[in-house]
N, C-alpha and C positions, 0 to 999 in steps of 0.2 A: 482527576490526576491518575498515576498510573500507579496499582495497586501490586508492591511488593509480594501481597502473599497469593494472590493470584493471577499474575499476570496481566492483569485485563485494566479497562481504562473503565473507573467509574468516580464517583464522587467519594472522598477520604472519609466522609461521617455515613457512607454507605454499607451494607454488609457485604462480603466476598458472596456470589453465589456463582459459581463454576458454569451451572447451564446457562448463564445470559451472555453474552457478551456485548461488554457495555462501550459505548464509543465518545462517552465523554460528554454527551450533546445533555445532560442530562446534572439538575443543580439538588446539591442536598434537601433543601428545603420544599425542593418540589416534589420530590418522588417517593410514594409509600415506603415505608420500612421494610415492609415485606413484601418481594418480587418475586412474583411465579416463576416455576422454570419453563422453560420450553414449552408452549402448548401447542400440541400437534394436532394440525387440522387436518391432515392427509384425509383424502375420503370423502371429506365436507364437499355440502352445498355452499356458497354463497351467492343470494341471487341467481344467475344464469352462468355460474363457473364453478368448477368441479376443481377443488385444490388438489394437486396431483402428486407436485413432489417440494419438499423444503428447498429453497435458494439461499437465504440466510436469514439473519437475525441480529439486532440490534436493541438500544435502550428503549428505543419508543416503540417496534414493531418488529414483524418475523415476516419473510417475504416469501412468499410461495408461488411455485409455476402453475396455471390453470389452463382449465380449458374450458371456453365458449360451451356451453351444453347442445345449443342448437346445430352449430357451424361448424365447431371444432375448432376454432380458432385458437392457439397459444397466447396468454397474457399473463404478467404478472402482478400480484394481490398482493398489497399490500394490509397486514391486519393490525389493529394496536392494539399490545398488551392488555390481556382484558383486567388485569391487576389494575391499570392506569386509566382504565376509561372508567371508572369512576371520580374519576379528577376533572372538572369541569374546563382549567385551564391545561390540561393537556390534552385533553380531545378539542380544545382549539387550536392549540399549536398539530395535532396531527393533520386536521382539515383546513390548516393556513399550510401548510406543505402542497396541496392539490390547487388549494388556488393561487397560489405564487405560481406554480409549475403552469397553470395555465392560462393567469394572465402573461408572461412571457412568449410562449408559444414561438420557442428557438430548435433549427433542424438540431442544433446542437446540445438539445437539451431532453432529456427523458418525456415522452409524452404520457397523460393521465386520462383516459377515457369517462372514471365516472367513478363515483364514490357514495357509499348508499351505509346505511344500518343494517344487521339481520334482524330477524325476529327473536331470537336470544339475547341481545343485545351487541353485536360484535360490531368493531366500527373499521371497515376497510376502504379501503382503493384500489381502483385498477388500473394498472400502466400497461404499455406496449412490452414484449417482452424482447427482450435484446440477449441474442447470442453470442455476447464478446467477452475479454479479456480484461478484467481490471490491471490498471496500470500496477497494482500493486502483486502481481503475479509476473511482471516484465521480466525476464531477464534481465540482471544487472551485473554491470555497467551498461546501459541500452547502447544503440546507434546514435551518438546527437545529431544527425538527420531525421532519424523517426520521432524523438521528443520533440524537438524545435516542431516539427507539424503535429502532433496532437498538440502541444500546450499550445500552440497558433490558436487551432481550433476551441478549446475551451476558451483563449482568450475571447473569439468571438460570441461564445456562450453567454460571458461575462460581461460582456460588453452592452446585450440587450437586460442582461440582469439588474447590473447597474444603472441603466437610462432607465429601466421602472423602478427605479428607487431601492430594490433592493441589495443586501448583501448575503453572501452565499455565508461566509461563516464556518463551513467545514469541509473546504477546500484539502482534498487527500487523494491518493493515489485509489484507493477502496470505493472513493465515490466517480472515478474517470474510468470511462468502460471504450478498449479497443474493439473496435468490428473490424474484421478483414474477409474482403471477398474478393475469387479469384482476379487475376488482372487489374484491380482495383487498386489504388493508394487506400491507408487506414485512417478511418474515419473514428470521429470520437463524441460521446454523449457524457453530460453532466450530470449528475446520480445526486438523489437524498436535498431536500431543500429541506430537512426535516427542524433545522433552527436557522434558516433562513432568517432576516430581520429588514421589516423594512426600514429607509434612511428617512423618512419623515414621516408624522402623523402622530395618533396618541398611540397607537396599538392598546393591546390590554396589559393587563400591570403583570402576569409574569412575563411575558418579554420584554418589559422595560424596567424591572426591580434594580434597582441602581447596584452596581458589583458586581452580577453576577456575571460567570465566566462560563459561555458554551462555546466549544467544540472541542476537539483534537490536540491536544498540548503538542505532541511534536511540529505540529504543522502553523499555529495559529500566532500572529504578528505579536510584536511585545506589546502593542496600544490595548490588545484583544486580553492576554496573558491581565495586565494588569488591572481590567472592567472596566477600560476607559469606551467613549462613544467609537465608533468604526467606522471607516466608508470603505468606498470600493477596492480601497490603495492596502487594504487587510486583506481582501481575498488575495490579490498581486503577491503578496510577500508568501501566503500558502501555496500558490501556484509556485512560485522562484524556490520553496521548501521541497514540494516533488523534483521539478527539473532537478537539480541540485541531486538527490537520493539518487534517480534516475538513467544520469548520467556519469556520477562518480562511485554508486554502491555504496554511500553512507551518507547519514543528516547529516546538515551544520554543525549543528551542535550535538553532543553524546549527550543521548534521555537526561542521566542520571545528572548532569551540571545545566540544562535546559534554561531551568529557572530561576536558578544562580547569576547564567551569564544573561539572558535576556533581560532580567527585571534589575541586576546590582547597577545603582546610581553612576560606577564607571564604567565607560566602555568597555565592553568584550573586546578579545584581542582580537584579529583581524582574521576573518575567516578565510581558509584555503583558497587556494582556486582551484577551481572545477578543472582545468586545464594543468593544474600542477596534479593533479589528483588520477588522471585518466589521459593518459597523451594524446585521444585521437579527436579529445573537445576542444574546438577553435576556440582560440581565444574572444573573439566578440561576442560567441554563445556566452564563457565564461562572465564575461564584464555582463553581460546583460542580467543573467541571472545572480549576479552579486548586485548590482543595484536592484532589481526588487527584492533583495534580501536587506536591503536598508535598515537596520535599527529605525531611523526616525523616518515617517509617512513621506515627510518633503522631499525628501530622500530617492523618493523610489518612484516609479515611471507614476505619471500622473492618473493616468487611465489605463486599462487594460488592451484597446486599442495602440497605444504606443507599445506600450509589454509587447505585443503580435508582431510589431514591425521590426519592432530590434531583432525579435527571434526569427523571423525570415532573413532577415538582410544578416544575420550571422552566421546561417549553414548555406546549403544547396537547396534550391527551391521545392524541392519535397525529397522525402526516404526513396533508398533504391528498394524498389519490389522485394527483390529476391534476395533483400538482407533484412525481412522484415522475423523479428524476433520470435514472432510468434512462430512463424514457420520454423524456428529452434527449435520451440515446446514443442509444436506437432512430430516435428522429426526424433523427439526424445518419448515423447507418448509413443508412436510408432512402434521405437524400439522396444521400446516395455511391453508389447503387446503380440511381437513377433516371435516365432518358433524359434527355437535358436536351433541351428544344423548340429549340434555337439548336447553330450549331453547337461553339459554345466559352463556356468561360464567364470570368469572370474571374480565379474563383479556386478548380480542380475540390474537391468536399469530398473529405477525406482524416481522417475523427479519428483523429488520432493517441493513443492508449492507452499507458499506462506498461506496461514488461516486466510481468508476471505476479510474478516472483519477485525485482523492485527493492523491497529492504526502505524507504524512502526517496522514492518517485516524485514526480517534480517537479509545482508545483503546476498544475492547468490551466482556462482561464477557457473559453468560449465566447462567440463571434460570430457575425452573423448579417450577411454581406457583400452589398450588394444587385448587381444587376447593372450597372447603370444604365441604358443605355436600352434594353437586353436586356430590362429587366424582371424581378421576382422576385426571390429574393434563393437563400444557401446558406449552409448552417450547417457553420462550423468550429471548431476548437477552437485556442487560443492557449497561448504560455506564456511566460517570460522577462516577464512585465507589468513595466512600469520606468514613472516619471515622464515619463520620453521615448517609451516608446512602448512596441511587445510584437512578441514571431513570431508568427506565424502555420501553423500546422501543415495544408500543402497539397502536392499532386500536379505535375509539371509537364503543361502549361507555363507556365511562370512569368508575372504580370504585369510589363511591362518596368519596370525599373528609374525612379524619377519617375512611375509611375502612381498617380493620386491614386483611393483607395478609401475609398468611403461605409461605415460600418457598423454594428450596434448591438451594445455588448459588454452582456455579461450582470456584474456586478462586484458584491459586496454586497450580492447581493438583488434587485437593481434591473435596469434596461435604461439603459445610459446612449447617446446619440447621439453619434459619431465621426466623424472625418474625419484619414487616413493617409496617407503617401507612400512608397512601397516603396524600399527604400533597402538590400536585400539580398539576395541570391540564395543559398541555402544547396542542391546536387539531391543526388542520390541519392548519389552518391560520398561527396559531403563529408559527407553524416549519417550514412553509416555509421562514417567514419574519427572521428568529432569523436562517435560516441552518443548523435546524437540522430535529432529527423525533419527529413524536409525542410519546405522552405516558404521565405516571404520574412519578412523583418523588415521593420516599417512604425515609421514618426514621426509621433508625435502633431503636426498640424497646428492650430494655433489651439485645443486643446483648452478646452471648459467649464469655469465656477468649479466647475462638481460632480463635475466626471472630475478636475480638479487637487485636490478636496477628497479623494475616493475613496484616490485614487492616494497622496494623501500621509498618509492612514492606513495602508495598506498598507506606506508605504517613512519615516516619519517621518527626519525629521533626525539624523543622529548625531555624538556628540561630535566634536572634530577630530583628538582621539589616536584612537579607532577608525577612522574615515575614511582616516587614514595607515596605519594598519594592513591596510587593503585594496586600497591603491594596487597595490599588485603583483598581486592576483586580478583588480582592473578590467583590466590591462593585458591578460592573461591571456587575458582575455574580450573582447577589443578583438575581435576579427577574427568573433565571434559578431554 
């Protein structure tokens, strides 16, 4: 579950420990009490690869980029916690990861070269290593052309997953990784079969302990939520949870009522639509990804294969090139990197990117802030969007406080034109202490009938018994 006092996703009879970050995949009963933090193998041998730099880290391992010692070749190592590998049934489920991953043998799926012991006892794997973009670093609201073809593609991932029997189980934007190469449409790979399960056999008893709940809480179907048995029609609903994110900038459902409205015996009310949410999502994208968002399995596309067709035959038969997102982030890296002809600027670029391994990363818009009479403009990226205004995720030094800032947000598809008043100073201290970035907050000055149109799809009206019911989180968030 997702842990109130540190943010992170681990088991509720767990202890917080800051350096892990835990991804949920991981059940009380199974995991020591006490968990090492971080161990850094930078330097190491393993076998015939030289761990060179950290990639990330999770409950069951920390993934590091290597290199081939003979060849030079780049790959990615996977290590597991050496806390955890005295646990007999978690170094099976670690090296049931490498063999799921290679009995499948999908272009669309992470490939695993070879997995060995060290002579200290370390138990790792080696994958191919991939230069791409986790979806969960997309810009959002995406293109619903560039979603509709990744999620095609993992559909196809899924598809050979499930005819071998098994289930992915932690279906997230963290495990779907964009490649983009010049001229190229964007290609997608399926990441972490780390509690993969398969649909028939005995398997060994901590994967089949009756109850137990792995993966991802924001993303994982109500059948999964409750410990019931799963099939393939569970990944489908985690896939329809990304799209969804993806293309509108928020969950289904708000974390904090998740489990309320998934598991309570009456139906949840009826979820937005994608299309009401984000104008530039056709509506049959919409309808498609509300049925595999189905509450009950029967509900929702039968196989993953059907999921892939709805979602072609609802956009345009692939993303346009040159509105590929990622080409946003480079063009904001870019900026962040470039000289600036003046000696300051208004507002230095900083994009700020969700963690790697936030199951849940918050939604994030882009702006394009001009200088004023500097000239030129610079591209940041935003979040917290409200009726009243949004943050701004930047470097200091700050614009002072009442500096009024021109800008054009990117919202829905569109460019809309802005005008701000900085009205908060958030630096480096407090965004560490508070988890997030820095930057200023700004208020919508005189905002558009079409920014107040935008905005209040994005935040429509709610009842006044909900609205009292979050009087306490607004308060909460007063000082943000």
């Amino acid at each position: 579950m997702h842990c109130e006092n540190c943010s992170s996703e681990h088991p509720v009879s767990a202890p917080c420990v800051e350096q892990v970050t835990w991804t949920g995949a991981e059940s009380s009963d199974s995991v020591p009490r006490t968990i090492p933090a971080l161990f850094d193998l930078r330097g190491r041998t393993l076998g015939h690869y030289r761990l060179t730099q950290l990639l990330g880290s999770g409950g069951m391992g920390t993934v590091y980029l290597a290199e081939q010692t003979t060849i030079g070749a780049r790959v990615a190592v996977k290590v597991l916690h050496p806390g955890l590998a005295q646990d007999a049934r978690l170094r099976a489920r670690f090296y049931a990861e490498a063999r799921t991953v290679n009995l499948i043998g999908h272009p669309n799926i992470v490939r695993i070269f070879d997995i060995n012991e060290s002579e200290d006892g370390l138990h790792y794997f080696v994958m191919e290593y991939l230069d791409g973009l986790p979806l969960s670093r997309l810009q959002r609201p995406a293109q619903p052309e560039l979603v509709a073809w990744l999620l095609a593609q993992a559909c196809d991932a899924l598809e050979a997953v499930h005819r071998s029997g098994v289930v992915h189980r932690d279906l997230k934007p963290d495990n779907l990784l964009m490649m983009e190469r010049p001229g190229e449409r964007p290609t997608l790979k399926v990441l972490d079969f780390g509690v993969a399960k398969a649909l028939h056999g005995p398997g060994n008893p901590e994967q089949t302990m009756a109850g137990q709940v792995l993966g991802t809480p924001a993303y994982m179907a109500p059948e999964q939520w409750a410990g019931q048995p799963v099939d393939g029609r569970a990944d489908v609903y985690s896939l329809g949870v990304t799209g969804y994110l993806l293309v509108t900038g928020q969950l289904p459902y708000p974390r904090g009522q998740l489990a309320e409205l998934v598991l309570s015996p009456a139906p949840p009310p009826p979820l937005r639509a994608p299309h009401e949410l984000a104008p530039d999502v056709p509506e049959a994208l919409s309808r498609a990804l509300l049925r595999a968002l189905a509450r009950n399995p029967s509900e929702r596309f039968t196989s993953a294969l059907e999921f892939k067709k709805a979602l072609l035959a609802s956009v345009q038969p692939a993303p346009r090139l040159q509105a590929s997102p990622g080409a946003h982030l480079a063009h904001a890296a870019q900026a962040a990197h470039e000289p600036s002809s003046t000696p300051s600027t208004p507002i230095p670029a900083l994009p700020a990117l969700p963690e790697p391994n936030d199951p849940t990363p918050p939604p994030t818009w882009t702006a394009r802030v001009r200088r004023g009479k500097e000239g030129g403009s610079v591209v940041v990226h935003c979040s917290e969007l409200s009726r009243g205004g949004l943050f701004m995720c930047c470097a200091e030094p700050f614009p002072q406080i009442f500096t009024r800032l021109e800008f054009t947000l990117l919202i829905g598809g569109e460019e809309v034109e802005c005008v701000g008043e900085v009205v908060r100073h958030v630096d480096s201290a407090q965004a560490r202490a508070w988890r997030m970035s820095p930057g200023v907050g700004l208020q919508f000055i005189n905002p558009s009938a079409r920014l107040r149109e935008l905005l209040m799809r994005l935040h429509p009206p709610r009842p006044p018994s909900v609205a009292a019911q979050s009087a306490g989180a607004k308060e909460a968030l007063a000082p943000f």
